[in-house]
N, C-alpha and C positions, 0 to 999 in steps of 0.2 A: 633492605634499603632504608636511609634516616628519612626525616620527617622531611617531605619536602616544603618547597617555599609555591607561591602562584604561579612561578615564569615553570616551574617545572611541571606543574598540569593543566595549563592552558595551553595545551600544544596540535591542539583541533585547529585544521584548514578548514573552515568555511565557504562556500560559496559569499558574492557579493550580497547585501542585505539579508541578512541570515534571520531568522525567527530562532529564539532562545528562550528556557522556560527558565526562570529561576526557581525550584519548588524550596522552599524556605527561605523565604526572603531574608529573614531578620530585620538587621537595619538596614540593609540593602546595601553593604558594601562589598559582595562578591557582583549584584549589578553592575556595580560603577566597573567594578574589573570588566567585567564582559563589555561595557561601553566601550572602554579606552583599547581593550584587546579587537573587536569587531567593527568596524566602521561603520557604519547606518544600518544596526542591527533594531531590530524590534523585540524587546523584553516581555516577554507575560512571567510577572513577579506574585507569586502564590505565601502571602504570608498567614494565620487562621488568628494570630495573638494579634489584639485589635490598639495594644500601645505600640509594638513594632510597625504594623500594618500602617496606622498612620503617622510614624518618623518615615518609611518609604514613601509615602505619598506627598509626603511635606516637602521631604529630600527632591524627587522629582516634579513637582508639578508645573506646568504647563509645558512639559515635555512628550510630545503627543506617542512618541516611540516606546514609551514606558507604560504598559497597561498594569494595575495595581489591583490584585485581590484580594479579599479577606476571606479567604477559606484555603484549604491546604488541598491536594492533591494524593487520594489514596485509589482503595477497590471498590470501593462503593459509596454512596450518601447517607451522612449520619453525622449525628451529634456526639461530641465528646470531649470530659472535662479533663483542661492540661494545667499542668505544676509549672509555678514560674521560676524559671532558672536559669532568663536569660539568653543564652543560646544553647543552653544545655534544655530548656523546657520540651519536655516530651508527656506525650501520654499514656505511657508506660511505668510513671513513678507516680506512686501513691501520693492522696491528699493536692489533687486536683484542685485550684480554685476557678478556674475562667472555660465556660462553655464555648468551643471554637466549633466549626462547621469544618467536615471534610464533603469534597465531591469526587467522584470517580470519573478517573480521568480519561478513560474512554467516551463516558456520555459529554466532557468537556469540548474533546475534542468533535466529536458530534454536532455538539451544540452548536461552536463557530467553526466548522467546515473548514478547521485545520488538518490538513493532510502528507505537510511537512512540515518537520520539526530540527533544526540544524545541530540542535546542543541543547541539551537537559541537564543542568545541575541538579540533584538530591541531594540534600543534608537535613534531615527530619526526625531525627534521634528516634531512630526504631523503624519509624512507620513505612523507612522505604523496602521491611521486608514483605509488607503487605501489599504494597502497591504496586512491587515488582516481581513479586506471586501472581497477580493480578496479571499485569499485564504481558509476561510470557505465556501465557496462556492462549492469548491473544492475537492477531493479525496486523493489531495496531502498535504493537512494541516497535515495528518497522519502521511504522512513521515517522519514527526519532533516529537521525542518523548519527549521531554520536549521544554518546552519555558519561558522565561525569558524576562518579557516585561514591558517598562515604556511607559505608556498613559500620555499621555497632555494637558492642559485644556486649555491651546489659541484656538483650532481648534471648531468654529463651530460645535454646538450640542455634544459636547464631551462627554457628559454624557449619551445620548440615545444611542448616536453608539458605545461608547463601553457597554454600558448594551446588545448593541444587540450581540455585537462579542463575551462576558463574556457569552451569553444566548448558544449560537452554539458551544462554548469548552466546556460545559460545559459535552457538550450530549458523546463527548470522551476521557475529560481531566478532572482530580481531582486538582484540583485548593490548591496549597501547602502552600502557603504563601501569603499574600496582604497588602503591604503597598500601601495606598490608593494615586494612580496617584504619584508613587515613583519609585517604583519594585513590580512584580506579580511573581509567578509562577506555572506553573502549568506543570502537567504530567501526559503521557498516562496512559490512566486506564490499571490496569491488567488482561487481558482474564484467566479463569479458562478452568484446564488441561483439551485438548481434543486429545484423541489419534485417529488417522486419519489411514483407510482401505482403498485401489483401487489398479488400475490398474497405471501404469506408470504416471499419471496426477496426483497422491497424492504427487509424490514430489514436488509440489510448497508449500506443509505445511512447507520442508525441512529446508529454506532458505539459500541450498548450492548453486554449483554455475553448478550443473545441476543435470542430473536423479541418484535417490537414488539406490542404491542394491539391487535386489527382497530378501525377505524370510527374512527380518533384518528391527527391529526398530530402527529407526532413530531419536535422540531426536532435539526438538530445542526451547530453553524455554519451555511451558508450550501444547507443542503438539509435540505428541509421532509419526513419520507416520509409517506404515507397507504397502509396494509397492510387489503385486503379480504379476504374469504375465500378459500376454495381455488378460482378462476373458471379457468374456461381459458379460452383464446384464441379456442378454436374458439367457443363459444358465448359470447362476453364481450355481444353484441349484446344480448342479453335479459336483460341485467343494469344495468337503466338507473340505476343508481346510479353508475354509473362516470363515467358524462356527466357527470352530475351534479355531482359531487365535482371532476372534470376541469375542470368550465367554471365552476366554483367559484374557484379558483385567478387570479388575474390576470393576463392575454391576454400581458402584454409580459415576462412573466417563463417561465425557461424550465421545462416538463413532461417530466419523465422517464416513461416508461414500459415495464412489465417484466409482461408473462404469457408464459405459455409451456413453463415446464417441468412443469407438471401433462399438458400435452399428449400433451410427448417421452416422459417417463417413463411414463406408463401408455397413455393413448389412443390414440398411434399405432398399436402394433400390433393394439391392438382393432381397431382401423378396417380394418387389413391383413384380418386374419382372416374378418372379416364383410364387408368389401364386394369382395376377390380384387385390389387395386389395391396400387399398390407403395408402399412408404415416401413416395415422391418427392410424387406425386400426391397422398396424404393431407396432406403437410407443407402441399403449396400451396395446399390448400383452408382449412387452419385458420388459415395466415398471410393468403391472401384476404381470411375472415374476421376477421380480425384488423383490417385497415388499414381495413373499413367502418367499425369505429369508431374509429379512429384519427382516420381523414379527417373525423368526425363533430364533432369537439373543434374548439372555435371558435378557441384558443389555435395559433400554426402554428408558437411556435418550439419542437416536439416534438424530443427526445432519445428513440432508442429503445434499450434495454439486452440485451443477452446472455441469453439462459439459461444456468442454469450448470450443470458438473459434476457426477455422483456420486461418490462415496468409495467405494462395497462394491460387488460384483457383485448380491449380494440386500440391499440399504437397509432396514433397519427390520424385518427378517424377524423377529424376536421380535414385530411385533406381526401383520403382515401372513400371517404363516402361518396362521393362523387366521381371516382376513378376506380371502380371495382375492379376493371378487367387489367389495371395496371400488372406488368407481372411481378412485381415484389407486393402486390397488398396484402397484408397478412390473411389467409387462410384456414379454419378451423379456430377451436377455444383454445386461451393461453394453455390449459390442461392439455391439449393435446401438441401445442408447439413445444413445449415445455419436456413432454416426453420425444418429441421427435430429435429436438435438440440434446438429450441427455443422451438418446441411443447415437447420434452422428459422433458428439463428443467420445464415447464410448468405443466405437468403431473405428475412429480416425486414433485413439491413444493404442488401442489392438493392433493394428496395421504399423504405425510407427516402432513400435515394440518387436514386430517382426525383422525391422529391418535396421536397429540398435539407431533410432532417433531418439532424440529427447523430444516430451510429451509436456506440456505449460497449460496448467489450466487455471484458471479464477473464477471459473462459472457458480462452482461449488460453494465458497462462501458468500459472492451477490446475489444468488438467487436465495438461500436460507437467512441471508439478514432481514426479514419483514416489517422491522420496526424503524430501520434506516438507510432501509435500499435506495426511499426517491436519491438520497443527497449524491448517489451516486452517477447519477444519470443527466447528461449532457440532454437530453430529449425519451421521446417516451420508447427509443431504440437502440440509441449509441449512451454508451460508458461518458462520463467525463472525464479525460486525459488525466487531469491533473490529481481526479481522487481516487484513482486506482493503481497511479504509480507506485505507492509503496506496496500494495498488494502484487504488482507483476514483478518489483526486485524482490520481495522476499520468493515469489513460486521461481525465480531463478536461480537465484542462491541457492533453497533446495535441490534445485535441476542437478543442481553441481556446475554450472556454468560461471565458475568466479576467477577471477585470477589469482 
């Protein structure tokens, strides 16, 4: 393919008010593209060279849409000196004269509890092999539904490492365009329609900005949720409304399904207490019961979902301390819901397997983030919709649920 011009790679459909990262700002004249290309978009422009940094700032000011950084966007936070060259300035050619600041853009994104990202420009003369080493690696590459990227061929092994970084989008992004070490782009794959059934924890299919309405579907892109009351798993059987609403739904399209952690959290240990039987044995009986109605649902391309995480040792004790015998007040130390929840999720992904479902979990990476799990949490029990949503399309996309 020849060189193209703008109109042939700005060809990303956006959502309404889109959030766009520009990482090398320069003078900011691929911003003003994104303006005039994106209607009431929101810019985070990452420039680290502090004369470009403020012509962008000059260019834009008092335009509240344009946020303006002085540090670049790589794998981690550090200092380092780059060669001026204009737009060719990288820090990868010798005889550096200007100390610029990189931050990594994981902990950025962290920082202000950005969780979607519509379009990512990179043109960082090098640095985007690091960056984007970095973050395939990572859970948060997702976050970004389109990318917009120029690779470079001065940097050592340029050709394997990005074969390997073009290998790893590949597995979540349909790759739109490629002018060879010019402009790429590429874009999230599309997940096929899954209407999504539970207990108060199916609103994170939502991605409002907390718990959905019982008894009402809730649409959001391409997953439809329906949130009941507080049922457990163990007794979902006698709650025939569930069938109901389940066979409701259309046979050839796919059923997510989620109860379970009203179980882990409160009734298992009840169950220990009063019947003398261990953890193990109580799990297998409510997951038992679980799959009679499962098996129940005339629809069979069933997804069944993770229970998730707690955030506090006592959950909710401001109200629960006063309401002990409520039957969801959590039960036992996080240590022990924690494993009872790890053997349900275990047990319910075994049972699925038997019966060729797809198995969706996200338990795995929010309960091991310990340093930035709060941000994840609507309250001290439910997920927050909106920042988990990239994490439930990427465990989709792996599912293989894409169209």
């Amino acid at each position: 393919m020849g060189n193209p011009t703008w109109s042939d790679v700005m060809k990303f459909t956006l959502k309404e008010n889109p959030i766009i990262f520009d990482v090398g700002g320069y003078k900011g004249e691929w911003t003003k593209l994104a303006i005039d290309s994106y209607v009431n978009s929101t810019i985070y422009v990452f420039e680290p060279v502090k004369k470009f940094y403020d012509i962008i700032l000059d260019k834009y000011k008092g335009n509240e849409n344009i946020k303006v950084f002085n540090f670049g966007l790589s794998d981690a936070d550090r200092t380092e000196k780059i060669s001026s060259g204009d737009d060719a300035s990288s820090v990868f050619i010798e005889g550096g004269d200007e100390e610029i600041q990189l931050k990594d853009i994981r902990e950025f994104l962290f920082e202000h509890k950005i969780f979607h990202v519509d379009l990512i420009k990179i043109n960082i003369e090098g640095e985007e092999y690091r960056l984007l080493e970095h973050l395939v690696k990572h859970p948060e590459l997702n976050v970004i539904e389109n990318y917009l990227i120029q690779f470079h061929r001065f940097i050592e092994n340029h050709e394997e490492r990005r074969d390997a970084i073009v290998s790893e989008f590949s597995k979540y992004y349909n790759r739109i365009f490629n002018y060879e070490f010019i402009f790429e782009g590429w874009t999230l794959k599309n997940t096929q329609k899954v209407n999504c059934l539970g207990d108060s924890h199916i609103s994170i299919f939502s991605n409002s900005g907390g718990l959905i309405t019982e008894n009402t579907t809730t649409p959001n892109k391409n997953l439809n949720s329906y949130r009941f009351g507080p049922y457990l798993a163990f007794n979902l059987e006698s709650k025939r409304n569930v069938l109901d609403v389940a066979n409701y739904f259309p046979k050839d399209e796919n059923l997510l399904i989620c109860f379970g952690e009203i179980d882990c959290r409160s009734q298992v240990k009840k169950h220990i207490e009063t019947s003398c039987k261990d953890f193990k044995e109580v799990i297998d009986e409510i997951v038992s019961n679980y799959f009679k109605v499962i098996d129940n649902i005339q629809n069979k391309n069933i997804v069944t979902f993770s229970v998730t995480p707690e955030l506090k040792e006592q959950p909710h004790w401001y109200y629960y301390k006063d309401h002990l015998e409520d039957f969801d007040c959590p039960r036992g130390t996080y240590k022990e819901r924690r494993e009872y929840k790890e053997y349900f999720n275990e047990k319910v992904k075994e049972e699925s397997e038997k019966r060729n479902f797809k198995h969706v979990s996200i338990y795995e990476y929010i309960v091991n983030e310990t340093d930035t799990k709060d941000i994840y949490y609507l309250d001290d029990i439910h997920l927050m919709p909106k920042s988990v949503n990239y994490l439930i399309n990427r465990e989709l996309i792996k599912s293989g649920l894409i169209i």
